[in-house]
C-alpha positions in Angstrom: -32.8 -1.7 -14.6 -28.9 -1.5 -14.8 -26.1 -0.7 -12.7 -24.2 2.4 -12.4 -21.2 2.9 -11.0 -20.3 5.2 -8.5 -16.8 6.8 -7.1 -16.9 9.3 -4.6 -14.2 11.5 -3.0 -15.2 14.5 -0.2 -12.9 17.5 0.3 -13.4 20.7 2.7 -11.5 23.2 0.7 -13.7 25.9 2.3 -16.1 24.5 4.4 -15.4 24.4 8.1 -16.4 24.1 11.5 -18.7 26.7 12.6 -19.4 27.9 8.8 -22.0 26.9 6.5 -19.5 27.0 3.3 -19.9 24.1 0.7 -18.3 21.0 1.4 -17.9 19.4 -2.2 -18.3 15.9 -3.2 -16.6 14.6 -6.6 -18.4 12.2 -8.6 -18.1 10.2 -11.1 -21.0 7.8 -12.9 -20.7 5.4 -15.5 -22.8 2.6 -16.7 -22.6 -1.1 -16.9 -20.3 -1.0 -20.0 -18.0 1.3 -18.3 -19.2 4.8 -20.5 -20.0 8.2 -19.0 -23.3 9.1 -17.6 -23.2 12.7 -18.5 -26.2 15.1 -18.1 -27.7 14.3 -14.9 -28.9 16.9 -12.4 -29.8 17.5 -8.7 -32.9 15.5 -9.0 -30.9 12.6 -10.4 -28.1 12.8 -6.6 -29.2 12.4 -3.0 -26.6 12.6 -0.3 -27.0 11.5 3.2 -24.4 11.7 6.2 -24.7 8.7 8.0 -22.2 9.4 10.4 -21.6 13.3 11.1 -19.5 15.2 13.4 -20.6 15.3 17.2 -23.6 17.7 17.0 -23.7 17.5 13.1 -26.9 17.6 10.9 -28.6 16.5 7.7 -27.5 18.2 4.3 -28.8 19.8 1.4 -27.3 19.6 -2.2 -27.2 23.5 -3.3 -25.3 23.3 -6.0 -23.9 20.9 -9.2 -21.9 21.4 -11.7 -20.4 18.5 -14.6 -17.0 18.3 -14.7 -14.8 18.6 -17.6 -14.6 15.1 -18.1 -17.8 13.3 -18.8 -19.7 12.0 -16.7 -17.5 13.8 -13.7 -19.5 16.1 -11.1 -18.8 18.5 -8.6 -21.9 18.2 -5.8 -22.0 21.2 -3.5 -24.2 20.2 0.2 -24.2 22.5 3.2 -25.7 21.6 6.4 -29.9 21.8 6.9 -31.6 24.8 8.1 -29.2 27.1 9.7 -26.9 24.5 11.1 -23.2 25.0 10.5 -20.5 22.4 10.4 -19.2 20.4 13.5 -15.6 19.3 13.9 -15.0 15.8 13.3 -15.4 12.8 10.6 -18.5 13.0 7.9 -19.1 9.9 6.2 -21.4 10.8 2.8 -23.8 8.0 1.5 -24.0 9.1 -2.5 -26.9 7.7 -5.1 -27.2 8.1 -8.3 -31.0 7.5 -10.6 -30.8 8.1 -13.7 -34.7 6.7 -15.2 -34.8 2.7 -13.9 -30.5 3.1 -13.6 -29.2 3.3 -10.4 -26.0 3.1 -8.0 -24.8 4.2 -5.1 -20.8 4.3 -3.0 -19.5 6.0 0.5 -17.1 8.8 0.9 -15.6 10.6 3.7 -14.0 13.6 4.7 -12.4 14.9 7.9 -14.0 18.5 8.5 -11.1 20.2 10.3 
């Protein structure tokens, strides 16, 4: 098993209280000797808010798409169900598998 490391940035471009828009999460994954984890896919990112706005809910990953740069990913998650976003501070728990390879870091983002 080895490490991967994970940085993770959240951003509500069009997401926003009372909608049910994407809120996206940048990622970015290397491995242990710092190179880019590149071809990874839903099945290989799980996302849970830990903390969500008052009345918030669980979210589903609807969408991913690599980034230009290797090993760079643009996570779409929406709220469950037919839940919409609340007002108020998200804080996103993201891990990475990739086979035995795993990691995992915290983001935030302000949904105003």
């Amino acid at each position: 098993m080895a490490h991967l490391f994970v940085n993770a940035i959240s951003e509500d471009t069009i997401a926003a209280p009372g909608n049910r828009q994407a809120n996206f999460i940048v990622v970015s994954v290397t491995d242990a000797n710092g190179l880019p984890v590149t071809g990874l896919t839903i099945p290989n990112f799980k996302v849970d808010p830990v903390i969500v706005g008052p009345g918030g809910s669980l979210v589903n990953i609807t969408g991913l798409s690599a980034g230009r740069i290797p090993g760079t990913y643009l996570i779409f998650v929406v709220p469950v169900s037919t839940d919409t976003w609340k007002a108020g501070v998200y804080i996103f728990a993201v891990a990475v598998t990739r086979g035995a390879d795993q990691g995992q870091n915290l983001c935030s983002v302000m949904m105003d």
